[in-house]
C-alpha positions as CSV (number, residue, x, y, z in Angstrom):
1,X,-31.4,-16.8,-27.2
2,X,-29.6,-13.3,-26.3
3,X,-32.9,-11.8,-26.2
4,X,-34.3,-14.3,-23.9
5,X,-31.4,-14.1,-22.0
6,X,-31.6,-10.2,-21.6
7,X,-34.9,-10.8,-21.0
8,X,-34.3,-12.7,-17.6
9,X,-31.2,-10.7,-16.5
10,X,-33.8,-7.4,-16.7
11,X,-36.1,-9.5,-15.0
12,X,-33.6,-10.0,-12.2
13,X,-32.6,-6.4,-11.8
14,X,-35.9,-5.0,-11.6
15,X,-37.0,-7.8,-9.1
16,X,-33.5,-7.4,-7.3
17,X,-35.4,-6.3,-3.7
18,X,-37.7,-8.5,-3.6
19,X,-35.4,-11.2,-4.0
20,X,-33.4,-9.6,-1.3
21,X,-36.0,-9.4,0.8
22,X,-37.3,-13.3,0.1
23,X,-33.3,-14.0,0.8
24,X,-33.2,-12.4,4.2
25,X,-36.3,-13.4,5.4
26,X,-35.7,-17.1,4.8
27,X,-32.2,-16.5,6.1
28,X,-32.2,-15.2,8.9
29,X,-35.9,-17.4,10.2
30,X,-33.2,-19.5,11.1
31,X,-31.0,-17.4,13.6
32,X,-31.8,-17.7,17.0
33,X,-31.7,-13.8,18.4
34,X,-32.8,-12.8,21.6
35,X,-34.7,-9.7,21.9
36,X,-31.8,-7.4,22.8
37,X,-30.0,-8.8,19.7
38,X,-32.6,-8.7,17.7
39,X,-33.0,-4.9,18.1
40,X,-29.8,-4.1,17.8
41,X,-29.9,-6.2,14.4
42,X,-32.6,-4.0,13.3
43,X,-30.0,-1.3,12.6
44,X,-28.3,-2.8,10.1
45,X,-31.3,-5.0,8.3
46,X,-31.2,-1.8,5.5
47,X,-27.8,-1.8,5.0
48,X,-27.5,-5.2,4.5
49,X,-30.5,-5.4,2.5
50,X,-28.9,-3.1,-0.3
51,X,-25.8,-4.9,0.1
52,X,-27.6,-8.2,-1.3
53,X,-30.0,-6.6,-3.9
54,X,-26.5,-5.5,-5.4
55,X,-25.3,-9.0,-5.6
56,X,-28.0,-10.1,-7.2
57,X,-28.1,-7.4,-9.5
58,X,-24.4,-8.7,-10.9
59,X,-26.3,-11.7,-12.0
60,X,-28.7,-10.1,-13.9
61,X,-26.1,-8.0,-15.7
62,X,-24.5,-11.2,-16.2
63,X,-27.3,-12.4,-18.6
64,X,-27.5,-9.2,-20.2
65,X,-23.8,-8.6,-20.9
66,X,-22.4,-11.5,-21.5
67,X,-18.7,-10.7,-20.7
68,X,-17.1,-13.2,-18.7
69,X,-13.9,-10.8,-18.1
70,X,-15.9,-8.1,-16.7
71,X,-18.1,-10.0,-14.6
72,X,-15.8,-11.8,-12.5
73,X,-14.0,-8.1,-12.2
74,X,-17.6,-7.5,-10.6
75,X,-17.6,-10.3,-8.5
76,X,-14.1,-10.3,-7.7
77,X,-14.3,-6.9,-6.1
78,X,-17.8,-7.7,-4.1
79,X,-16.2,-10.5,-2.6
80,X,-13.0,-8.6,-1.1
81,X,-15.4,-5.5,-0.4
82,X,-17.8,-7.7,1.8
83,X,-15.4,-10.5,2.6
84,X,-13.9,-7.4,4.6
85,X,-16.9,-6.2,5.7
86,X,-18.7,-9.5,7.3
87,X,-15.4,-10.2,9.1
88,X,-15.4,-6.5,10.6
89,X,-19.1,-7.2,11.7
90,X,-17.5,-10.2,13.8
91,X,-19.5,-12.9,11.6
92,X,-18.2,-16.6,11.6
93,X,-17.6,-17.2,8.4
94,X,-18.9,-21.1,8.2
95,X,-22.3,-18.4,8.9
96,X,-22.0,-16.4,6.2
97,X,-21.0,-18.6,3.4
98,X,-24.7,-20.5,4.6
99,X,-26.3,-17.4,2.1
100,X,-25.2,-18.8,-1.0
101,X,-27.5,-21.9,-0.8
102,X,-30.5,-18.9,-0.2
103,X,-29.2,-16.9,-3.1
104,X,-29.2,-19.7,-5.2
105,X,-33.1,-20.8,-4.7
106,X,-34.6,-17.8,-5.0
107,X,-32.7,-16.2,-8.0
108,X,-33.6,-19.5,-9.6
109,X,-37.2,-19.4,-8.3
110,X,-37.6,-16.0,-9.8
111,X,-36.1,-16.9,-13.0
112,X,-38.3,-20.1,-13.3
113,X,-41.8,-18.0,-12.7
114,X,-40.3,-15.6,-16.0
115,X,-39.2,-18.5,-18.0
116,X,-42.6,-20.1,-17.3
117,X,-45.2,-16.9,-17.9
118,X,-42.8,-15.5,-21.1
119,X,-42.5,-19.1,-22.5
120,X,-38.1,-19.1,-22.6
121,X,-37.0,-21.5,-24.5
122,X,-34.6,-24.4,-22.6
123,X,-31.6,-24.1,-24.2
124,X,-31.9,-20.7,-22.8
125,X,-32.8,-21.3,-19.5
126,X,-29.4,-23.8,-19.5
127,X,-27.3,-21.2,-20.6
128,X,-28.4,-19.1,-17.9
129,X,-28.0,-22.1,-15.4
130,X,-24.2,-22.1,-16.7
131,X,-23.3,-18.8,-16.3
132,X,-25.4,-17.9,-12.6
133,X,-24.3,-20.9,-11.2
134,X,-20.7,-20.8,-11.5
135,X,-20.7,-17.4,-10.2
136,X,-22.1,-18.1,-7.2
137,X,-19.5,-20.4,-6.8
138,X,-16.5,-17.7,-7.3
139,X,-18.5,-15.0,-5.5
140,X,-17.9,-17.5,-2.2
141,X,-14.7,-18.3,-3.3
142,X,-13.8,-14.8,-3.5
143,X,-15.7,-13.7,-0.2
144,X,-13.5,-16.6,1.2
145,X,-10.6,-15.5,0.3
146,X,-10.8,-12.1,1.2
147,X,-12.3,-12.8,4.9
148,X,-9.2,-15.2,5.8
149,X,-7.2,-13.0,4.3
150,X,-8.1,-9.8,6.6
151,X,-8.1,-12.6,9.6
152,X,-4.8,-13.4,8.7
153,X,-3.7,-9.5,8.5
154,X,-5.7,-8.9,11.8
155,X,-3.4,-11.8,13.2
156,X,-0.2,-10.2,12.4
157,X,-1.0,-7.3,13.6
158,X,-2.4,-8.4,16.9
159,X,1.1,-10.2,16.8
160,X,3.2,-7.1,16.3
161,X,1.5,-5.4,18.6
162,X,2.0,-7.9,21.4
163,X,6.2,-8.6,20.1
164,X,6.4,-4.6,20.7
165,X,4.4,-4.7,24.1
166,X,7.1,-7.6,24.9
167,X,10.0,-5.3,24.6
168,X,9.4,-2.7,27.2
169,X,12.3,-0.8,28.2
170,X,11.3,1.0,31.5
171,X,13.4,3.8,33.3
172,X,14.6,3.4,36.9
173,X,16.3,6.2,38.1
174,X,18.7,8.7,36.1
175,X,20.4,6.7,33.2
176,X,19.1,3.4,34.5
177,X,16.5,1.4,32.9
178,X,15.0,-2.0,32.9
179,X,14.1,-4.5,30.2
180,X,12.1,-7.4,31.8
181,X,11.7,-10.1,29.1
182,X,9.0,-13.0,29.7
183,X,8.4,-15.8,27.6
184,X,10.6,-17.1,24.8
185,X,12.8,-15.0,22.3
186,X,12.8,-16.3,18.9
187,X,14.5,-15.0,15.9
188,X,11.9,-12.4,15.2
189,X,11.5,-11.4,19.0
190,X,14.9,-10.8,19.1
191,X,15.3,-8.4,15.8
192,X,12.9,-6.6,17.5
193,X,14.4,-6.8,21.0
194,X,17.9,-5.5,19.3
195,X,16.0,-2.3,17.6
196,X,13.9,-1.4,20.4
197,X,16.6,-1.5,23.3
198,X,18.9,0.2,21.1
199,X,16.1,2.9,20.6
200,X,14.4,3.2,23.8
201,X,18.4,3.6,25.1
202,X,19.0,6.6,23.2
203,X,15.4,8.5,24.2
204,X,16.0,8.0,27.4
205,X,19.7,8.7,27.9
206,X,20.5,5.5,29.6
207,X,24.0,4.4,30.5
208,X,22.8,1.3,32.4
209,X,20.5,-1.7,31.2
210,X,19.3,-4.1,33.4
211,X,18.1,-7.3,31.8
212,X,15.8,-9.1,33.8
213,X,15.3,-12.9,32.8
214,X,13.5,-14.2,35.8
215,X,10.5,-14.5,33.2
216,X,12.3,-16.5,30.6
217,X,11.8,-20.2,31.1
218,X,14.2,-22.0,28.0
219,X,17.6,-20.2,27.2
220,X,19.6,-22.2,24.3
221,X,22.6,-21.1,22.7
222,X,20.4,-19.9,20.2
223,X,18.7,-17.2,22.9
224,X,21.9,-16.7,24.4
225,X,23.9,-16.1,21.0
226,X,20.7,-13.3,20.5
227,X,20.8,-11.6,24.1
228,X,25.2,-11.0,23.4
229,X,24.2,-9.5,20.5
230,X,22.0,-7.0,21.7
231,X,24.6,-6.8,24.5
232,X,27.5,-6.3,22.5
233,X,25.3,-3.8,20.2
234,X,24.2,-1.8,23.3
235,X,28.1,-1.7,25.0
236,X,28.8,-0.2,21.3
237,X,26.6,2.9,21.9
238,X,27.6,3.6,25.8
239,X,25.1,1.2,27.8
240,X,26.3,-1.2,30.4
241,X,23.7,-3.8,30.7
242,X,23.6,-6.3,33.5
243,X,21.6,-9.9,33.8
244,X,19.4,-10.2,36.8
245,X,16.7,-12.7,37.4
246,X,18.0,-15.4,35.9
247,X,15.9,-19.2,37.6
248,X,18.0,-21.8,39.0
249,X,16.8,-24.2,36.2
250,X,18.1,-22.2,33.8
251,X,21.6,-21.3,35.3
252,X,22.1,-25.0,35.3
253,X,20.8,-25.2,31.4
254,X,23.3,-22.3,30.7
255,X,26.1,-24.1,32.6
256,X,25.4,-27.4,30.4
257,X,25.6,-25.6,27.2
258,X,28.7,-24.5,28.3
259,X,27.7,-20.8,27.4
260,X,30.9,-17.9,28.2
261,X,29.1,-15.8,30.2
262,X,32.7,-13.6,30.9
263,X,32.7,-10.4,31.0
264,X,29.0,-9.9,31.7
265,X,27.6,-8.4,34.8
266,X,25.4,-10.8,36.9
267,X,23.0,-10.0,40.0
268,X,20.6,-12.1,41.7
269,X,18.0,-9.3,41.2
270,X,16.9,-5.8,40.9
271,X,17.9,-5.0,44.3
272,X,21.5,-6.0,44.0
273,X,21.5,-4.6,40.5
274,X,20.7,-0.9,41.9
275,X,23.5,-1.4,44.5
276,X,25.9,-2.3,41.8
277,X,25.5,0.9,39.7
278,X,25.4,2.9,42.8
């Protein structure tokens, strides 16, 4: 039988392009392209090409060495090198996992035409039904896995990016600056609110920080316990801040919440802020 078996995963190696070829072809008859895309597809047809003559060329080392360990090392790593890959190329991932059904029926094709003209005996032909078949299966698992995995890092840090473009602390005038804050501060928001003020304060030399809330829409004790913080952190190292902007809706929220607001400087705006600091 391990003769027989070697005997198809050779077969499969040496017939690796063709079945690459028969893969893509029936693959991709189904993609709707216009020309423009089609052209442009062109470019990578090679490269993508090579990249599934060396799948199938795991499964035909599969059936020679029979080395469960070391295969799914193989397949493992293909799936979080092209995982990685497909999701770079910007392909949906519902569209990509479609070529494991296409791999399947023509590396079984193949290996039914060689079982047929070299007379393989059944049991052999089962044995390599159990170990291909399986593997196709982790190889999408794995692919999978690795694609949402680089979406999910992509995610985060899209996410970081945005928290930090959140938190700009802009200069004014001579050791004034301004931080206008839009949107809702949550816990990780403000951690980041408290580094970067206390950062961008000490590049630029400020003595003043004007806190402009006319963007934030919802401030709970939560928020509020946050901005003193960064207040109180801030007064620690030399900067004054003072709270402009801040909507009728939420004074009134503030007021209800009974939050202490003493000994914090308030304006109406940036206008009146200025005028303050003189």
């Amino acid at each position: 039988m391990d003769k027989e078996l070697q005997l198809l995963g050779e077969m499969i190696i040496s017939q690796k392009d063709a079945i690459a070829m028969e893969v893509h072809t029936d693959r991709m008859a189904g993609v709707p392209m216009t020309e423009e895309e089609s052209n442009e597809f062109q470019k990578f047809v090679p490269s993508l090409l090579k990249t599934r003559a060396d799948f199938i060329q795991l499964f035909g080392r599969a059936l020679i060495d029979v080395n469960p360990k070391k295969t799914d090392e193989a397949i493992l790593k293909w799936g979080k090198e092209n995982g990685e890959s497909f999701f770079k190329l910007g392909v949906p991932l519902d569209e990509a996992l479609k070529d494991a059904s296409f791999y399947r029926t023509y590396i079984w094709k193949a290996v039914e035409k060689e079982a047929l003209a070299n007379d393989v005996s059944l049991p052999t032909v089962f044995r390599a039904i159990s170990i291909i078949d399986p593997l196709l299966d982790k190889a999408a698992y794995y692919f999978s896995l690795a694609y949402v995995e680089y979406h999910q890092k992509t995610l985060e840090n899209a996410k970081s990016a945005f928290i930090e473009l959140s938190v700009p602390v802009i200069p004014l005038t001579k050791g004034v600056g301004v931080l206008p804050l839009i949107g809702n501060i949550d816990t990780e928001r403000a951690q980041l609110l408290m580094e970067e003020t206390l950062s961008n304060s000490s590049k630029l030399n400020l003595n003043h920080l004007i806190f402009d809330l006319s963007g934030v829409l919802i401030v709970d004790t939560m928020v509020a316990q946050q901005l003193f913080q960064v207040f109180d952190a801030l007064k620690l190292t030399g900067v004054e801040t003072i709270l402009t902007g801040i909507r009728p809706e939420v004074a009134q929220t503030m007021v209800s919440l009974g939050l202490a607001l003493q000994g914090i400087t308030i304006k109406s705006n940036l206008e009146q802020a200025l005028k303050f600091i003189g």
